[in-house]
C-alpha positions in Angstrom: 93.4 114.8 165.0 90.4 115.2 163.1 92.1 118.2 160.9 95.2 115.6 160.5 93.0 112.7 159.0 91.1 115.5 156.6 94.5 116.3 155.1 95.2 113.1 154.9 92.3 112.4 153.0 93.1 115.8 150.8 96.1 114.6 149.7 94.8 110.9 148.9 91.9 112.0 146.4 94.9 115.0 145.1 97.0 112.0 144.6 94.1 109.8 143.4 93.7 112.7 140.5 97.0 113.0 139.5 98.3 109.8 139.6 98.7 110.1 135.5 100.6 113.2 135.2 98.5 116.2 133.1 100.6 116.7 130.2 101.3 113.2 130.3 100.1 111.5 126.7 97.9 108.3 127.1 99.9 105.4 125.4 97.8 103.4 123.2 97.6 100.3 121.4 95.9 102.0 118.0 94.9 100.2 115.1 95.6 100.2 111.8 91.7 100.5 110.8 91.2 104.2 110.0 87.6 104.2 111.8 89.3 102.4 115.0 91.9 105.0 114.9 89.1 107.7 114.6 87.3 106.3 117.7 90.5 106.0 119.7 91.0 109.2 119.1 88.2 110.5 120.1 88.0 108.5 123.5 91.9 109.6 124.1 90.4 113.5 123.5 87.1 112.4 126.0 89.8 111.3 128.5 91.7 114.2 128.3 88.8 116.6 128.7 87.4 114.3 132.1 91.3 114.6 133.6 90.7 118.3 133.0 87.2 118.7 134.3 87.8 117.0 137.7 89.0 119.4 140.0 86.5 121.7 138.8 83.1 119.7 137.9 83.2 116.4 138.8 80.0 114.9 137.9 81.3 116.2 134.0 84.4 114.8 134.3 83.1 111.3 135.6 79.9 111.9 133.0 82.7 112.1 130.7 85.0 109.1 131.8 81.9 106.8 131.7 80.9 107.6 127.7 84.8 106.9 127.1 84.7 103.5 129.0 81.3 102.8 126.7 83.1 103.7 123.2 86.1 101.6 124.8 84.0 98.7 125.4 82.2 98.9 121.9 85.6 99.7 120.4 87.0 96.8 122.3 90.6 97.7 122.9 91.7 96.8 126.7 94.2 99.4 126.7 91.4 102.0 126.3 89.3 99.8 128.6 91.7 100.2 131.5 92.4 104.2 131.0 88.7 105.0 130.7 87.8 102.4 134.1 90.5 104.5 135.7 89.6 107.9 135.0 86.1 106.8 136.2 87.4 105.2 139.5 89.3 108.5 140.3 86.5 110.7 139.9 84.3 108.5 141.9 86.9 108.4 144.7 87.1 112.0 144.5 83.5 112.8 144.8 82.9 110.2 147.4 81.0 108.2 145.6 82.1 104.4 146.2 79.7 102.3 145.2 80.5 103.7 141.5 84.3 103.3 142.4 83.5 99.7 143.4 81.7 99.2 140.2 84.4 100.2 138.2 86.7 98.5 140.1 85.5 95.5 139.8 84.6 96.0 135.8 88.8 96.7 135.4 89.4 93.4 137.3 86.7 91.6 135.1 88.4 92.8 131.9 91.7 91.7 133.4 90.9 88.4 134.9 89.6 87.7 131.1 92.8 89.0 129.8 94.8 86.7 132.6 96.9 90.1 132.5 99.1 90.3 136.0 100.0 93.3 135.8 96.8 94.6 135.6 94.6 92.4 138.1 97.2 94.0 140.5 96.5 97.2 139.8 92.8 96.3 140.2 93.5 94.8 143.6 95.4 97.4 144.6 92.8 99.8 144.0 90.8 97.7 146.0 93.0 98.2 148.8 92.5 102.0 148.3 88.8 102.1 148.5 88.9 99.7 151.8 91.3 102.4 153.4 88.4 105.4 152.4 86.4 103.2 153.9 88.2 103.0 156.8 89.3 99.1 156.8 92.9 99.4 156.9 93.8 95.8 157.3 91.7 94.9 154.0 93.3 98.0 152.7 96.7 96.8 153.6 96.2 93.1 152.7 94.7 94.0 149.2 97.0 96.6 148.9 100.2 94.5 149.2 99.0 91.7 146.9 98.3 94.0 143.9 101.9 95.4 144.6 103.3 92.0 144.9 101.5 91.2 141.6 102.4 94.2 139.3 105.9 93.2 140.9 106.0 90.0 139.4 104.4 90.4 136.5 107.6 93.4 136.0 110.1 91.0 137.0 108.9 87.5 134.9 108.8 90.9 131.6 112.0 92.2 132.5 110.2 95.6 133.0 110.9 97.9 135.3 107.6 99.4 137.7 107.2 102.9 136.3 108.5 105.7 138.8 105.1 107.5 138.6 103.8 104.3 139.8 106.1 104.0 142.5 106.3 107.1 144.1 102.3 107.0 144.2 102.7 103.8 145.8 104.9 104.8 148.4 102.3 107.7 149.2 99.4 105.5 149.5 101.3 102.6 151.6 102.6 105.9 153.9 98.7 106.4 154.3 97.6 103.1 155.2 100.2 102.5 157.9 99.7 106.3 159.2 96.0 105.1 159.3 97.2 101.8 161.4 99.2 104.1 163.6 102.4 101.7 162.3 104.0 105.2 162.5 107.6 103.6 161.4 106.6 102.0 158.3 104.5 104.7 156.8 107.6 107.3 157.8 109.5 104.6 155.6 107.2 104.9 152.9 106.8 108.6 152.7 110.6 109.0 152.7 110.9 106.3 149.6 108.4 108.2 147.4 110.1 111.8 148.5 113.4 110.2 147.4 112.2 109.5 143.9 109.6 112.4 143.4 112.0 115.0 144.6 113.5 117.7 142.2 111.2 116.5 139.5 109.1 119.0 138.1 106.4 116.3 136.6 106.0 115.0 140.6 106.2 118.3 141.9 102.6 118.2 143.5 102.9 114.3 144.6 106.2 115.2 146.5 104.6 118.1 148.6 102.4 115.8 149.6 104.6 113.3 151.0 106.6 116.3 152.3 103.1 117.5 154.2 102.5 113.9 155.2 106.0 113.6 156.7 106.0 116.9 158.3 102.4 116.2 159.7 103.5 112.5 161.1 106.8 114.2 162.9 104.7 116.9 164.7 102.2 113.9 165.9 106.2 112.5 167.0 107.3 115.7 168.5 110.3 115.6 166.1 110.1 119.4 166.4 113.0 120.3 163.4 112.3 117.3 161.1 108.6 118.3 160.9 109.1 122.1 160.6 111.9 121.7 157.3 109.2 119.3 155.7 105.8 121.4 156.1 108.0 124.1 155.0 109.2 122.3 151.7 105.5 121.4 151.5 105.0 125.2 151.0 107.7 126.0 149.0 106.4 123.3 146.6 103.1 124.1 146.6 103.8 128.0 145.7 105.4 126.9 142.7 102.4 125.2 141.9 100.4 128.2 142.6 97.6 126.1 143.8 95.2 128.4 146.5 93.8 125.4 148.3 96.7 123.7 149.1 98.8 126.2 149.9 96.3 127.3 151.9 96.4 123.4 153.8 100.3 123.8 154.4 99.3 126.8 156.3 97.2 125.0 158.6 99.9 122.0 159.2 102.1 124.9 159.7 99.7 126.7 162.3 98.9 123.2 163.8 102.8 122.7 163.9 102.9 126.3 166.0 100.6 125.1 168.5 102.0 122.3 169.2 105.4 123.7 170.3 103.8 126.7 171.6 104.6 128.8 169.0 101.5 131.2 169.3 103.0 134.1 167.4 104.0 132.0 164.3 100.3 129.9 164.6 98.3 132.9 164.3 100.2 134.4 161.0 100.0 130.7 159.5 96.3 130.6 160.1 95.6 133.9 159.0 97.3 133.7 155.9 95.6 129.7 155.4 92.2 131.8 155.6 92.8 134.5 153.0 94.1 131.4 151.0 91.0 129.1 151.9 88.7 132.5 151.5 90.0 133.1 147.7 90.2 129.4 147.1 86.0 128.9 148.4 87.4 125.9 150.4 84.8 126.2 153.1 86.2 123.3 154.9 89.6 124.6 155.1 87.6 128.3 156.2 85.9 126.6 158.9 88.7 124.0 160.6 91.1 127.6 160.1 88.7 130.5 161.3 87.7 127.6 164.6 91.6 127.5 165.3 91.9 131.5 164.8 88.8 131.7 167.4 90.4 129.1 170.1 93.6 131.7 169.7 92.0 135.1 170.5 89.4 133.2 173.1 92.5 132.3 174.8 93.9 136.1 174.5 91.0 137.5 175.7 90.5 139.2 172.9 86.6 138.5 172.9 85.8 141.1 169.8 87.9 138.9 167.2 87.3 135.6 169.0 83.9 136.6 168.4 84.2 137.6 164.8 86.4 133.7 164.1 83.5 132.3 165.9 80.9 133.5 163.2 83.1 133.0 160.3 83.5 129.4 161.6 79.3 129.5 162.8 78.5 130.7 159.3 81.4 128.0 156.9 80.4 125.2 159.1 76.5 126.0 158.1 77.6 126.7 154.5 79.1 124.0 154.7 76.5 122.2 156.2 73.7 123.2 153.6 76.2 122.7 151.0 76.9 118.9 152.1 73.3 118.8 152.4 72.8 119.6 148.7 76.0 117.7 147.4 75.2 114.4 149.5 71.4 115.0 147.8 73.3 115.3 144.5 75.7 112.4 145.0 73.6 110.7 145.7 71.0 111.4 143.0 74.0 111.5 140.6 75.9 107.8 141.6 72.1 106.2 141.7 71.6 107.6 137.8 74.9 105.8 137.2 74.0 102.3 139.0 70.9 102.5 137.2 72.0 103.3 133.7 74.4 100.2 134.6 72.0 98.0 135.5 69.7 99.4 132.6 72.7 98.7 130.1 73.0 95.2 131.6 69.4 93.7 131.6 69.4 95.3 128.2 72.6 92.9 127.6 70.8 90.1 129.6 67.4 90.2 127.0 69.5 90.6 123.9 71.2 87.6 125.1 68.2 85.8 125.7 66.8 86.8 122.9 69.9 86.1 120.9 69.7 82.8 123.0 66.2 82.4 122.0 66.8 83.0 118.2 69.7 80.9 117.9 67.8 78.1 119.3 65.2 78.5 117.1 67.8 78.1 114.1 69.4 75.3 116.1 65.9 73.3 115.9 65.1 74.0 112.3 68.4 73.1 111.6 68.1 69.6 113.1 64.6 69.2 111.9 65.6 69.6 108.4 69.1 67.6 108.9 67.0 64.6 109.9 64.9 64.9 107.7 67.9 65.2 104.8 68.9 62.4 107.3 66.1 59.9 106.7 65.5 60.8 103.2 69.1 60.4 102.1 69.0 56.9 104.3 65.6 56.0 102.6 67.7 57.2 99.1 70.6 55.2 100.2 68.4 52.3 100.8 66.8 52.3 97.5 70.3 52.9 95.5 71.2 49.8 97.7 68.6 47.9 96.5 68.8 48.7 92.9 72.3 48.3 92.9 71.7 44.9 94.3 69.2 44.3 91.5 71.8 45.6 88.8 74.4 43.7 90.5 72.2 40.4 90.3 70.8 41.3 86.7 74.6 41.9 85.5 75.4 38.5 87.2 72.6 36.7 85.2 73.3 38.4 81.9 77.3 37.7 82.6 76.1 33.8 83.2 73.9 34.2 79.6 76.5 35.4 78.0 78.7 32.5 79.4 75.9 30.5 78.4 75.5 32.0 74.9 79.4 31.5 74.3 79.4 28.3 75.5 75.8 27.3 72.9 78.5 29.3 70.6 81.0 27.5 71.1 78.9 24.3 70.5 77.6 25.7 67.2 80.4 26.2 66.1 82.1 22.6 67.0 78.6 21.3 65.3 79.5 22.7 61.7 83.2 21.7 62.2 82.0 18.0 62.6 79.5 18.4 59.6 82.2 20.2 57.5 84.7 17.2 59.0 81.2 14.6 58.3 81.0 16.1 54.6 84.7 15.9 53.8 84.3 12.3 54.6 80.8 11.7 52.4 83.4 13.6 49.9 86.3 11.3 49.7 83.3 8.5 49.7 82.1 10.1 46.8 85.0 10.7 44.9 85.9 6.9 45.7 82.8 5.8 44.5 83.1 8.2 41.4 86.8 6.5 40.9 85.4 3.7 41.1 86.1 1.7 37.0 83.8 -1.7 37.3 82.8 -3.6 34.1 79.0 -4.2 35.8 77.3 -1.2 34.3 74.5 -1.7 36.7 76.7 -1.8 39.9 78.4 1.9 38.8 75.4 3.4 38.0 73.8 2.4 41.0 77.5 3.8 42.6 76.5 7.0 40.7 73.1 7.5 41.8 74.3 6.8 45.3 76.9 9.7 45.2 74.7 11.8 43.5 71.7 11.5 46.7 75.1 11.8 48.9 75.7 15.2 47.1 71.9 16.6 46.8 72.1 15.9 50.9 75.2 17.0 51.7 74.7 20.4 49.7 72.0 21.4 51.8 71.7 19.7 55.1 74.7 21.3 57.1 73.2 24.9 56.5 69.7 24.0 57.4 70.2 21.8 60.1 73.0 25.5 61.2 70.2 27.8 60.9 67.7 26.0 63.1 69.8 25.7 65.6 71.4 29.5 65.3 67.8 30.7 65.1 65.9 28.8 68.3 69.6 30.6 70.1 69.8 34.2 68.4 65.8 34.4 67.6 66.3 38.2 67.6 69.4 37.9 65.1 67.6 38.2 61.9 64.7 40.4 62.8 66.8 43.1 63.9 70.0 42.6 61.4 67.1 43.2 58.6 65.3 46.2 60.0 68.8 47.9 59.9 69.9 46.2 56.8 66.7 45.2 54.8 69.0 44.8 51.6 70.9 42.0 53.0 70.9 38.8 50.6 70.6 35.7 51.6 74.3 34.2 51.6 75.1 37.4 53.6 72.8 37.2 56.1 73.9 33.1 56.2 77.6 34.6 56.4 76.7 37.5 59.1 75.2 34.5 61.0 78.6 32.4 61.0 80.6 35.6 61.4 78.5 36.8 64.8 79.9 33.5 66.1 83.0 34.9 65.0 84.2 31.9 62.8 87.2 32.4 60.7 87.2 32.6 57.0 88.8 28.9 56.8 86.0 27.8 59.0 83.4 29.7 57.1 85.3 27.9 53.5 84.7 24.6 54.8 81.2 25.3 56.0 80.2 26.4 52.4 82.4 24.9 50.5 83.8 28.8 48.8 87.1 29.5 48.0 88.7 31.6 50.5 89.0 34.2 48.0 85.2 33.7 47.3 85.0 34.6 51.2 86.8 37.0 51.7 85.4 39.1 48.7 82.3 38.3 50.5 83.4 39.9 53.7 84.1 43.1 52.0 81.2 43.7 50.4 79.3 42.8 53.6 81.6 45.4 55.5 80.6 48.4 53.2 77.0 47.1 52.8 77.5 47.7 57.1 79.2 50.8 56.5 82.1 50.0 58.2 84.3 50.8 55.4 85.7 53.6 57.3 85.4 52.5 61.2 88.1 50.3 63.1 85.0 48.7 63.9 85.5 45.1 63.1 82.4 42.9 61.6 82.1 40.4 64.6 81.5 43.7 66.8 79.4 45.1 64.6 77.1 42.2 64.8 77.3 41.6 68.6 74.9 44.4 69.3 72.4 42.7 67.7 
């Protein structure tokens, strides 16, 4: 039994190795970036190397699988992610060493939990299961085992994919294990016939179907289905000749000698063990050398033949202390070897944490500055705000006054101006008097030139009056008028500053005729000379707003 479970186990971590065939090319998402192409590269080629490496260095070929999983990770494309956690997992599984298996296990689920992939978190799980059955927990095995199948399942089905055949023939093998492991002998002969189905007569599964072939023909001798497990160990053998591989050929041999033993074949069990050993002897499989030369000893003990029982009983003395010293020395180095890993991981990971923190840290230093100057842009905009608010206000209120001046100022204009149109409408009246009087034919000489002297005062008055009583009245309104006409103009006469006066009130040349007494002719000469003397001659300006700035 213990030699059944060791082959067992063989053909798991064989299985484990080649669940991605050799010559198999790793299918990549590359990018289009020529450096990212460069690095995938060179972690596809690093891969390649550690798939290579494992049978015959391990610690290399994990060494190797763990720098590709670091340039993945930096490189961050999952695809290479997932191939490089893999490669890592099998080696760990190979060499025993499952606390780094469960650490990359759990790093693949990580990335595809993140991803909410389903078809990978059920590979994941189902590697999961795997670990639990080395582990020897067959129902967490089983139960993990079957939900990562269910899941990679699905996830096919909802894609209209189809599960690979690699995938299921390996499948098969490990489901054939568990239940062989939970003695549900039925099942796992179920199994192991599935994946034989699919694996046979294909060269690329050549190794993966002589394993289920072995496992069958070993579960049918535990049976005592005496032909069924004789054609299977011997297709076992067949297959692994053609593979050419010393060890485990070497393996078959023993099922086959184990096989003999059991149906009392003792002639056939001692020619299958002795070949096994010259296999196991070339191969250096000092495991196989000491489970074979212990069966070879049992045989000749049993003969009597005490001279080569004796010499089996060394061999198997001497393998099992080799074997010994060398499990000494490799669980030293395992050991050694898996705790460098952990602690590089856990190195790498605080130095993630204190970057992180101090990332954290530096991030909340900007954060702080940030809002300290913000509020303070904050208060002094709100403190600008307030005093554009309150200028505004003032400019508002100062435009309010100076609009109800200038309503004020038209309104005095207005006035003005009604005031000279009654004097001009109270001097056409002393006019007519006057021309009344002077009409007047009376033969009392006294009486007209008294009428004449009259008219004449009415005149002088008249003449004089109007304009004076105007300018006092336009001055005590438009004080600033004069003063700043004549510091722009100082060569202004008199009758044009009187006629700038009447026209910054914007009377019309009629009005301005009636006020003076001119011809409109007389007036509107006047205006033009007063235009060019403002040097308007050439602006659209018009006088009136000319004058209004001043």
């Amino acid at each position: 039994m213990k030699v059944f479970f060791g082959t067992i186990i063989c053909t798991l971590l064989i299985s484990l190795v080649l669940a991605c065939n050799e010559h198999k090319t790793i299918e990549v998402g590359l990018h289009s970036s020529h450096v990212k192409t460069h690095d995938s590269l060179l972690i596809v080629r690093q891969l390649n190397l550690s798939k290579k490496n494992l049978l015959k260095n391990y610690s290399l070929s994990i060494s190797q699988a763990i720098e590709a999983s670091k340039m993945a990770e930096k490189l961050g494309i999952p695809e290479l992610q997932y191939q490089s956690y893999t490669e890592v997992i099998r080696g760990a599984m190979f060499a025993g060493l499952y606390d780094v298996g469960a650490l990359y296990m759990n790093k693949y689920l990580d990335l595809a939990e993140l991803e909410n992939n389903e078809k990978m978190i059920g590979r994941a799980t189902a590697n999961l299961g795997l670990l639990h059955m080395f582990l020897g927990d067959l129902n967490q095995a089983d139960s993990l085992f079957n939900k990562g199948l269910t899941l990679v399942q699905h996830y096919a089905k909802e894609h209209h994919e189809e599960v690979s055949l690699e995938d299921q023939i390996n499948t098969f093998l490990d489901l054939g294990h568990i239940y062989l492991g939970k003695k549900q002998i039925d099942k796992a002969e179920k199994f192991y016939l599935k994946g034989l189905s699919l694996s046979r007569n294909k060269m690329e599964f050549q190794l993966v179907s002589a394993q289920l072939a072995q496992s069958l023909g070993i579960l049918y001798t535990q049976q005592n289905q005496k032909e069924k497990a004789k054609a299977y160990l011997d297709l076992a053998l067949s297959q692994q000749k053609l593979l050419n591989n010393h060890s485990m050929i070497s393996s078959c041999h023993m099922s086959l000698g184990e096989f003999s033993d059991k149906f009392n074949l003792e002639g056939e069990s001692l020619i299958y063990y002795q070949k096994g050993l010259a296999l196991a002897q070339k191969s250096e499989s000092v495991d196989l050398i000491s489970s074979i030369s212990d069966r070879l000893y049992e045989i000749f003990q049993k003969q009597g033949n005490s001279s080569l029982a004796l010499k089996y009983l060394k061999m198997n003395l001497d393998a099992k202390a080799k074997m010994k010293s060398e499990q000494a020395k490799e669980s030293l180095f395992r050991k050694s070897f898996a705790r460098n890993i952990i602690k590089n991981e856990e190195a790498e990971k605080l130095k993630e944490k204190k970057t992180k923190i101090v990332l954290g840290l530096f991030l909340f230093f900007i954060s702080m500055i940030f809002i300290h100057y913000f509020r303070k842009y904050w208060k002094s905009n709100r403190e600008l705000k307030a005093i554009q608010q309150r200028n505004q206000e003032k400019i508002d209120k100062s435009q309010e006054e100076n609009s109800k001046l200038y309503e004020d100022l038209a309104v005095v204009n207005k006035q003005m101006a009604s005031s000279a149109l009654q004097a001009i409408q109270k001097e056409q009246s002393l006019n007519q008097i006057v021309n009344r009087i002077k009409s007047t034919k009376s033969e009392n000489s006294d009486s007209v030139h008294l009428l004449k002297s009259i008219s004449k005062d009415i005149e002088k008055v008249n003449s004089t009056k109007n304009w004076e009583e105007f300018e006092i009245r336009f001055i005590e309104i438009h004080s600033h008028f004069f003063p700043k006409l004549l510091e722009v103009h100082p060569n202004l006469s008199y009758n044009e500053r009187r006629l700038c006066a009447f026209l910054k009130l914007d009377m019309s040349t009629k009005e301005i005729t009636n006020l003076t007494g001119q011809s409109l002719r007389a007036v509107e000469l006047a205006r033009i000379r007063l235009r060019k003397k403002l040097n308007l001659t050439n602006s659209d300006t018009t006088i009136f707003q000319y004058l209004s700035d001043f």
